[in-house]
N, C-alpha and C positions, 0 to 999 in steps of 0.2 A: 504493500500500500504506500504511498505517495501521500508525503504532508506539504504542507505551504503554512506560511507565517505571515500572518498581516499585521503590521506598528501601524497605531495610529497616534501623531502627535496634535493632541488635542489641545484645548484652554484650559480645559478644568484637571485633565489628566491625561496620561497616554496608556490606551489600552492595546493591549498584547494579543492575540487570537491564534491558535493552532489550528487546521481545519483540512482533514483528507480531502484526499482528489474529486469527490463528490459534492463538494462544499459544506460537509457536516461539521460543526463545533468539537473538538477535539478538548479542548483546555482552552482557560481564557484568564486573564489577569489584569486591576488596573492600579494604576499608582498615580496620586493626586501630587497636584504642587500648587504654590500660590502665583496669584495676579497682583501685580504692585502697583499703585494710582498716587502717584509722587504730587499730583496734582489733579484738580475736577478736568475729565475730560483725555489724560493722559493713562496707559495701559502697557504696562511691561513684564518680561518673564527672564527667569534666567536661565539662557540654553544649558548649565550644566546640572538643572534640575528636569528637564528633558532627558539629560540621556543617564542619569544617575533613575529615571523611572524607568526610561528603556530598558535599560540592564536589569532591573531586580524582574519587571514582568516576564522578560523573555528566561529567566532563572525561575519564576515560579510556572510556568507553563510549561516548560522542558519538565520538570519537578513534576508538576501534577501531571500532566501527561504520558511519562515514564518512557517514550520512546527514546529511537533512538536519533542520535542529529543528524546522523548520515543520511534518516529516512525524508529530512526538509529537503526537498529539489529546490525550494526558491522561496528568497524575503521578499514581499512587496511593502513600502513604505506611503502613508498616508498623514494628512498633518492639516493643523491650519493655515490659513493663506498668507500672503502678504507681509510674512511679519519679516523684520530685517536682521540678519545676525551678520555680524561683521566681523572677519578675522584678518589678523595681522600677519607678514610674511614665515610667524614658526606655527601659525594656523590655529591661534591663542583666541578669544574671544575677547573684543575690543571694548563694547560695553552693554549693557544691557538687552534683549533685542526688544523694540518698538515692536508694537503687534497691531495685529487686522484692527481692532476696536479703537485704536489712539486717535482722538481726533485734534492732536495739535495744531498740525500743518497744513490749515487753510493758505496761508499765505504761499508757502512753497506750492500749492495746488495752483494762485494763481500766478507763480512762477515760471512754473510748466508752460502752463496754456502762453504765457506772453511768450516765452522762450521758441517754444514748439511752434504755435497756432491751434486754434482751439478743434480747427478742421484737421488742420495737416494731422495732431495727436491723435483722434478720433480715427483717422485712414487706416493708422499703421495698429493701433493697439488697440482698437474699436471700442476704445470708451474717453469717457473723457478724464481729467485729471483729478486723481478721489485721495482722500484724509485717508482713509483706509491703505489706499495700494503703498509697495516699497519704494518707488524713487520718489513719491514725496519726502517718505521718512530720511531716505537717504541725502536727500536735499536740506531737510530738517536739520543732519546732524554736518552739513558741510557749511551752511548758515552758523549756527547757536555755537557749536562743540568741535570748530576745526582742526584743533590735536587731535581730536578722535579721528578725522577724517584724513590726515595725511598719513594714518596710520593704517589706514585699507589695503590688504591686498586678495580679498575674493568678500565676495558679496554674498550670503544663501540665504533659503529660505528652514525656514523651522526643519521640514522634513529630510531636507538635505544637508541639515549640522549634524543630522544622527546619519545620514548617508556614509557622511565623511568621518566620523565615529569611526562604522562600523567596516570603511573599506579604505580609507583613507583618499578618495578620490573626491573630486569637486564637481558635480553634475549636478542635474537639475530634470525637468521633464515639462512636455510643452504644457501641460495642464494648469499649473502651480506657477510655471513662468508666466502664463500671463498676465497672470493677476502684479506681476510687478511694473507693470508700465514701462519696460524696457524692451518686451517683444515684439518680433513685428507677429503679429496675430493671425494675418491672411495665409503669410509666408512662413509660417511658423518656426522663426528665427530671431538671434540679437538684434536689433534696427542700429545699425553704427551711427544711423543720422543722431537719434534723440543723443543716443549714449555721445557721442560726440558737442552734443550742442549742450548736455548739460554737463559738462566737466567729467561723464566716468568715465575712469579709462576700461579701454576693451577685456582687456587682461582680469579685470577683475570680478568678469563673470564666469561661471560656473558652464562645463561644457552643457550640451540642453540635446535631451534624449526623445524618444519618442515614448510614449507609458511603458509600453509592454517588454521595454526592450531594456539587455542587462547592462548596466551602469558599472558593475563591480565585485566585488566577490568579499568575504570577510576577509578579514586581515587576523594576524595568530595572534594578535594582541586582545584584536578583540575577542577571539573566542574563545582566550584563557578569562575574560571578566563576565563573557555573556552565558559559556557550553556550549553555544553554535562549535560548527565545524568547520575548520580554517577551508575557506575557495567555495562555501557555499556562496549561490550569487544572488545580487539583489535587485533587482528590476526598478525602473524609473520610479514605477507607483505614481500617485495622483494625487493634486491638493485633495482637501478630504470633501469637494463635491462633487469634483469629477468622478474620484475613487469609488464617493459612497453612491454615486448613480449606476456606476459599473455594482457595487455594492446590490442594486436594486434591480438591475436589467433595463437602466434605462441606456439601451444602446439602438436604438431604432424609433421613426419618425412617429409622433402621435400619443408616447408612452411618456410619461412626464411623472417627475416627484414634485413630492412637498415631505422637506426635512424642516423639523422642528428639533436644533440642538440648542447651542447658546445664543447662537443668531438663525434666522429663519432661511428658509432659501426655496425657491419654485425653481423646477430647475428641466430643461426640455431640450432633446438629441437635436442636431442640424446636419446635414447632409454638405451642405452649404453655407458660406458665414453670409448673417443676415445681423444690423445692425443699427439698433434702434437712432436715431440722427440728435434724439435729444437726451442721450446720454442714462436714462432711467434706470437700465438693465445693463446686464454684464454680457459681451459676449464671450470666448475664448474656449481656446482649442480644447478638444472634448481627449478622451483619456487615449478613445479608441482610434486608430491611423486614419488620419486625412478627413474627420469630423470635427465638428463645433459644437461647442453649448450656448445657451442663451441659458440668464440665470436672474431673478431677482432677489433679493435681499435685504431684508428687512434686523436690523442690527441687536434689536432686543427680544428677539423670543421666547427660547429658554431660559435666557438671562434674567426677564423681566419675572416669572414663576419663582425662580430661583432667589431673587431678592424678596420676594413677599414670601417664601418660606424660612430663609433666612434672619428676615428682619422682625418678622408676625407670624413668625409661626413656630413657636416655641413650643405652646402645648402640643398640636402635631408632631414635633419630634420629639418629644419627649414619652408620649404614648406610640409613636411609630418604634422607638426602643422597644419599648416595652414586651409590645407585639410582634415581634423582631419581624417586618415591614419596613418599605418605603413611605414615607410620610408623605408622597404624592399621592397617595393613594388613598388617604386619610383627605390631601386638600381635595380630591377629585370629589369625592362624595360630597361633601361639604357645598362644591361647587352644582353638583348634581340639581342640589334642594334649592337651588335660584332659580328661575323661569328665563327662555331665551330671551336674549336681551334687556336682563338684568332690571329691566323695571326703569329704563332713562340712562341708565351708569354705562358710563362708556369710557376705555379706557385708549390710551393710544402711547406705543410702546416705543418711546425714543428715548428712550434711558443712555445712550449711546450715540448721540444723534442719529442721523437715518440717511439709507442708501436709496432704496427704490420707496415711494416716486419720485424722491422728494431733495434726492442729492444736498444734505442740509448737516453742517456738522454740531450746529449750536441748536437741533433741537432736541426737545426735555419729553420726559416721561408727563403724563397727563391722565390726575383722574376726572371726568366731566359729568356732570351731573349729580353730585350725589345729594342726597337728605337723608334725613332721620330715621327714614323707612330701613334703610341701604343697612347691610350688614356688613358682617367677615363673609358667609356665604354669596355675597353680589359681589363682594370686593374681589375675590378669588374668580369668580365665574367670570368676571369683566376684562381680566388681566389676560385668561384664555382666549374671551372674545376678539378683543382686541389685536392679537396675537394675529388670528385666525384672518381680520380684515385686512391687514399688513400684509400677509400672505396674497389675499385675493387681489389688491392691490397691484402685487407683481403677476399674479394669471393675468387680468385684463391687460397687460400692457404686451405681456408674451402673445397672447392672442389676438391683439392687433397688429402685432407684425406678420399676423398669417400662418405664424406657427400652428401646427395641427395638432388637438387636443382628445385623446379619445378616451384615457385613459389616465388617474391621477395615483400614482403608488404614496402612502403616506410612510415615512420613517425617522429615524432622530429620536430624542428619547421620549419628546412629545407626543411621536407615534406610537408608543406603548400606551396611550390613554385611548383606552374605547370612548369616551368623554370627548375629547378633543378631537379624535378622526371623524366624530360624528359633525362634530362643532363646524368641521372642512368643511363636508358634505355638504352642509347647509348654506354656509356660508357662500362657496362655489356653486351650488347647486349641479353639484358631479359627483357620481358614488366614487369611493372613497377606498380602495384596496388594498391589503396585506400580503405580506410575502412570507417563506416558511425560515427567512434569518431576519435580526435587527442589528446585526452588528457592520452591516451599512461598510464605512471608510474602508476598514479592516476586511472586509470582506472581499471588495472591489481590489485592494492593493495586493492581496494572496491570488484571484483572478488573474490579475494582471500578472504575477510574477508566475502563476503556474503556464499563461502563454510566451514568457520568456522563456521559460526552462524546458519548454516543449511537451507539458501535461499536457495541455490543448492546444490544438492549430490555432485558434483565433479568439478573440475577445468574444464574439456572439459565440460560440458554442462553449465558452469557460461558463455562459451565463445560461442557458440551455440548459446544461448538465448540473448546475447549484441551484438555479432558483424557481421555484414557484408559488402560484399564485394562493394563498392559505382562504383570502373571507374576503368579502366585499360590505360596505353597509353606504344605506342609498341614502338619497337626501330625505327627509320629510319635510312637507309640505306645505304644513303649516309655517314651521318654523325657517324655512326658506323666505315668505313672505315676511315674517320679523325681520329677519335679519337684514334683508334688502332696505326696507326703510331705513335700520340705522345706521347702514353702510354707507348712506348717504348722508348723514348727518356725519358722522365720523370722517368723510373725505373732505368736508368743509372745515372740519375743526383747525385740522393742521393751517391752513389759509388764512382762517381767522388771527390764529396764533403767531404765525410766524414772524411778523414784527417785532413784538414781544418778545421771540426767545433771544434774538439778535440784541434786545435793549439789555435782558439779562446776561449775554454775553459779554457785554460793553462794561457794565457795574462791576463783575465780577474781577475781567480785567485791571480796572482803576484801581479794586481793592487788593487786591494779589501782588 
C-alpha cells in the first residue's frame, strides 16, 4: 500500500494528514501557534513556530500510524497565502513574516498601482494591488525597516519556508505564487517588468513549479528531526485554496466551493483566465496544469465565530470541557433556537477589513440592529449569518463573470456545521453538498504529490479515486425568502458605513 502526507501550514495551526492511495485518513495531527497584533490592524507569525509544529505532527503521525516511511511515495505541502518570510544569504529568517490578514500597507498598495498602473498591474497579475498580497508587505518593509530589507536574499511564502526546511531548496508553485503580486498570472511566471520597476531583484525569488510537480526531496537532516526518509520527495503543493479545492474535487467547470476557515472563500475551476476589471475577486493559477481559479474572499469568517467564542463564550467552553466536545457545537445549538434572520440583527464581518466586494482595509466588524429582544442566541446566529452573506457576496460576483455554477461543495471547518451548510443553502438558494473527507488543504497537497510521484496519472483521476459525494441539503423556502430581504439590507450597510470606518481610521492614526 502506498501513503502520501499532506502539511498544511495554517493561521491557527499546521495540521499533519497520513492518507493511502485511496484517499482514506490514515493518522492525523495538529499543532497550534500564536498570531501576534503588534498593533490594530497589523498580523504576524513566527516561521520557526511553523516548522517547530511541522516537525512534532509529522513525528506524531508516523507514531500513530506505525508504518513505515519508506511506505510515503510523496509530501505534498499546503499553507496560507500571501504571507512574507524573508531570508538572509545563510537562509536565517530576517524578521517576522507579515501575513495574508495585515492590513498595514494601504499606502504601498497605492505605491504599486502608481508605480505599475492600475491597468498595466491588473494585465499581468489579474488583480489589483491588495493589503493582503506579498509585494505590498515587501514594499512595507523596504519603506519602514530598510536594514531589514538590504538584508534579503530569497523571498517565500509560508508553505515554502517549511519546503526549504525540509529539502533545503527555494521553490514555490504557481498557485501560492500568485497571490504575491509578483506573477505574471496569464503566463504563469516571475513578470521581471513589476519585479524590476519595484526594486526586487530577480535573484531573490524562489524557482516557481507547477502543483503536481516534485520541487525536492528530504534532506538527512531533516529526516533525523522529522522520521521521514532521506530523498522522499515533495511536490509543489498549493496555497491552501487551491490545495483544498483539489482537496474537494473542485477541478472541472460548474463544480465550485465554499470554504468556511479563518477567512471565507467561494472558490470556482477556469479553463481559461477570466478577470473581473474591477478588481473584486481573485483570479490565479489553479493547482491543476494550464487552469485558473477565480476566488472570492471574505477576510472574517471563521475568525469572526472564533472571537465570539473566544471572547463570550466562556460558559461554552467550559461545559464543552466538561462534555469533552467542541464548544461549536454547544454555540450551534444555541444558534439553532434564533429564527432566520435573527429578528433585525444583522451582522457584517470585517473584523479584518474586507476583500471581496469591497477591497477596503479600514473596514470594522458591525453589529446592526440590535435591542433588548436580541440575545446570546441572535448574537451567535447573526455572526453565522452574516458570514454566510459575505460568502454570497462573492457567488454573485463569480457568477457575473459567467462563470458556470451547478454545483456548490461546502468545506473548512464551518462546513462541519449542518447549521451553517444549511445557513448557505439558503442564503444562495443552491443545495448545498458534502464530500466523504474535510481535511480539504491537506488533502488536495497529498493529491497532488501522489500525481508527482506517479500514484496517479493526473490530478482528475487522484480526485476520482479519493473523493465522493456523502449528502446534499437543499434550500428551504421559506427561509430563502428571509434571507433575501436582509441581504439587501446588509449590502447597503457597508455603503452606509464606509465613510465612517475611514474617519475611525484617521483618529486612530493621530492617536497611535
Amino acid at each position: 500500500m502506498a501513503y502520501l502526507l499532506g502539511i498544511d501550514i495554517g493561521t491557527s495551526g499546521t495540521k499533519t494528514v497520513l492518507f493511502n492511495e485511496h484517499g482514506n485518513t490514515v493518522a492525523s495531527a495538529i499543532g497550534e501557534y500564536p498570531l501576534y497584533q503588534p498593533q490594530i490592524g497589523w498580523a504576524e507569525q513566527d516561521p520557526e513556530d511553523w516548522w517547530k509544529a511541522t516537525v512534532d505532527t509529522i513525528r506524531q503521525v508516523l507514531s500513530k500510524s506505525g508504518i513505515n516511511p519508506a511506505d510515503i511515495k510523496g509530501i505534498g505541502l499546503s499553507g496560507q497565502m500571501h504571507g512574507m518570510v524573508l531570508l538572509d544569504k545563510d537562509g536565517n529568517v530576517i524578521r517576522s513574516s507579515i501575513i495574508w490578514c495585515d492590513q498595514r500597507t494601504q499606502e504601498e498598495c497605492d505605491q504599486i498601482t502608481e508605480i505599475i498602473g492600475r491597468d498595466r498591474l491588473i494585465e499581468i497579475t489579474a488583480n489589483p494591488a491588495l493589503t493582503g498580497f506579498t509585494a505590498s508587505k515587501v514594499m512595507w518593509v523596504k519603506n519602514h525597516q530598510p536594514e531589514y530589507f538590504e538584508k534579503i536574499n530569497k523571498i517565500l511564502l509560508p508553505k515554502d519556508y517549511i519546503r526549504y526546511r525540509l529539502t533545503g531548496e527555494y521553490a514555490t508553485e504557481v498557485s501560492d505564487a500568485s497571490g504575491m503580486q509578483f506573477l505574471d498570472v496569464p503566463k504563469r511566471r516571475w513578470s521581471y517588468e513589476i519585479l524590476d520597476k519595484l526594486g526586487i531583484e530577480r535573484e531573490w525569488m524562489p524557482e516557481v513549479y507547477e502543483s503536481q510537480e516534485i520541487s525536492g526531496k528530504v534532506t538527512e537532516q531533516a529526516a533525523r528531526m522529522t522520521g521521514l526518509l532521506p530523498g522522499t520527495p515533495v511536490a509543489g503543493g498549493g496555497g491552501d485554496q487551491a490545495a483544498g479545492a483539489v482537496g474537494n474535487g473542485i477541478v472541472k467547470p460548474g463544480v465550485i466551493s465554499s470554504t468556511i476557515g479563518t477567512s471565507g472563500v467561494v472558490f470556482a475551476h477556469m479553463d481559461q483566465v477570466s478577470i473581473d476589471p474591477l478588481g473584486r475577486v481573485h483570479t490565479f493559477c489553479h493547482a491543476v496544469p494550464n487552469t485558473w481559479h477565480v476566488m472570492g474572499v471574505t477576510q472574517g469568517a471563521g475568525l469572526s465565530l472564533q472571537w465570539m467564542r473566544n471572547n463570550f463564550g466562556g460558559a461554552e467552553c467550559e461545559l464543552a470541557r466538561f462534555l469533552d466536545i467542541d464548544p461549536y457545537v454547544l454555540m450551534d445549538a444555541q444558534a439553532e433556537k434564533a429564527v432566520p434572520g435573527c429578528e433585525g440583527l444583522i451582522y457584517l464581518p470585517y473584523m479584518m477589513g474586507e476583500r471581496t466586494p469591497h477591497l477596503d482595509p479600514y473596514a470594522k466588524g458591525v453589529f446592526f440592529g440590535i435591542s433588548a429582544k436580541h440575545g446570546r442566541n441572535e448574537m451567535i446566529r447573526a455572526v453565522m449569518e452574516g458570514v454566510s452573506y459575505s460568502l454570497r457576496d462573492c457567488l454573485e460576483i463569480i457568477k457575473s463573470m459567467g462563470v458556470p455554477v451547478s454545483e456548490v461543495r461546502a468545506s473548512g471547518g464551518g462546513g462541519k456545521s449542518k447549521l451553517w451548510r444549511q445557513m448557505q443553502a439558503d442564503v444562495f438558494n443552491i443545495s448545498i453538498t458534502t464530500i466523504n473527507t474535510t481535511e480539504g488543504p491537506a488533502m488536495g497537497a497529498a493529491l497532488l504529490a501522489g500525481v508527482g510521484a506517479g500514484v496517479y496519472s493526473s490530478v482528475a483521476e487522484a480526485c476520482e479515486t479519493a473523493i465522493k459525494t456523502v449528502g446534499v441539503q437543499h434550500p428551504i423556502e421559506e427561509n430563502v425568502k428571509v434571507y433575501d430581504r436582509y441581504y439587501l439590507v446588509y449590502k447597503d450597510l457597508y455603503h452606509s458605513l464606509k465613510d465612517n470606518y475611514l474617519k475611525i481610521a484617521e483618529i486612530q492614526r493621530e492617536l497611535s
